[in-house]
N, C-alpha and C positions, 0 to 999 in steps of 0.2 A: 631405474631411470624412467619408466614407464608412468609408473605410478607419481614422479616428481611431475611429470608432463600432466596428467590427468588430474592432479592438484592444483598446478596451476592455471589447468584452464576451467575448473571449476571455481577456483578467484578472481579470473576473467568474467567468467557467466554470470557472479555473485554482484559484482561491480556494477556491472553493467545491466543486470536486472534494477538496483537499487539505483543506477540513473536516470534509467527509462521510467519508473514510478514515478519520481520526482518528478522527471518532465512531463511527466502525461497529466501531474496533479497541477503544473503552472499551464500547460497549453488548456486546462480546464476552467481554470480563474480566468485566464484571458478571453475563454468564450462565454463564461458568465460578466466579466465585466461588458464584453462587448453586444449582449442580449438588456444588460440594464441602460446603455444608453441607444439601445433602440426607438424608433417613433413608433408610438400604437395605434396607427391610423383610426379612429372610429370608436377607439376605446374613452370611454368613460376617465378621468382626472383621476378618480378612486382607485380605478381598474390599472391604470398605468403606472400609479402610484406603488399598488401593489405587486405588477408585477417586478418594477424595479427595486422595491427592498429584497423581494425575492433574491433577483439574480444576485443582486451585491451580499445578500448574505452568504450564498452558495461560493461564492468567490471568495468571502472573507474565508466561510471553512474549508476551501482547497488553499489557499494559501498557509493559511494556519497546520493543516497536514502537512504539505508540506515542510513548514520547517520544524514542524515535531519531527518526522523520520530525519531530514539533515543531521538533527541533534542526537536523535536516538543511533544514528547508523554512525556518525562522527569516526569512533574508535573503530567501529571494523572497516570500514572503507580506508582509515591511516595505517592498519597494518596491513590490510591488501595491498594499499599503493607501495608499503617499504618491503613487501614478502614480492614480489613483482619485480621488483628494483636492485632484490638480491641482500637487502639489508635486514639481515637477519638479528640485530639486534633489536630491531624494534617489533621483530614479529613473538617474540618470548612475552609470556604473561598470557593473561586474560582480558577477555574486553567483556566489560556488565553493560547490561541493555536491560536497563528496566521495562517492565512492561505493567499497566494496566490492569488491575485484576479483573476485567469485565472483560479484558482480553484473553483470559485462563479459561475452560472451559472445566466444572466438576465432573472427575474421571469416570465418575457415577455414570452422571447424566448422558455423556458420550458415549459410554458403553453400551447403555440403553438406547440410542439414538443411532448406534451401527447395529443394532440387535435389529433393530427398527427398517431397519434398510435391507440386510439382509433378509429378514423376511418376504418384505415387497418385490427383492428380484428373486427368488426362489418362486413366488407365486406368480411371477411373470408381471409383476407391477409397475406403478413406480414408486423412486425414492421419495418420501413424505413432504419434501420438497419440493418436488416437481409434479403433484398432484395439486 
């Protein structure tokens, strides 16, 4: 019983992680659309110009994120809502979430890049990142 509790609230956590992204990525078009129709007191027509394709393009790629993840998260968010709800028919199966291969990291290269890390804090450093 314990562990049925402890699953479901990590499809609580998982839900609600993948809503909070979502909204953080529209409350983020909304503050880039609301930077492109800014006034640029003193700026230059060029300068204004530019920074408003700016924001609007930043706005198109948080919207565009967003509904990439809606679509990619679609299946596991429908059997979180029916495993939630007790509807165990639709929690059977599999959910594919394709992904990116720019999103795959070579297992190589990661290896090498925590090898990497660990060295730096062993020598009291920092991670290769953070230098």
């Amino acid at each position: 019983m314990a562990r049925t509790r402890w699953y479901e609230e990590e499809v609580r956590l998982l839900q609600e992680e993948m809503r909070r992204t979502i909204a953080f990525g529209r409350t983020e078009a909304a503050e880039w659309d609301r930077l492109a129709e800014d006034k640029w007191e003193g700026s230059s027509a060029e300068v204004t110009e530019g920074r408003r394709a700016h924001a609007v393009e930043h706005a198109d790629t948080e919207r565009a994120w967003c509904k990439a993840l809606e679509k990619v998260w679609a299946g596991i968010l429908q059997k979180a809502v029916a495993y939630l709800a007790g509807d165990i028919s639709m929690v059977a199966g599999t959910v594919t979430v394709e992904l990116e291969g720019a999103d795959e990291l070579d297992p190589e290269l990661e290896e090498a890049r925590l090898e990497r890390e660990e060295d730096n804090e062993d020598e009291g450093g920092l991670p290769a990142e953070l230098q």
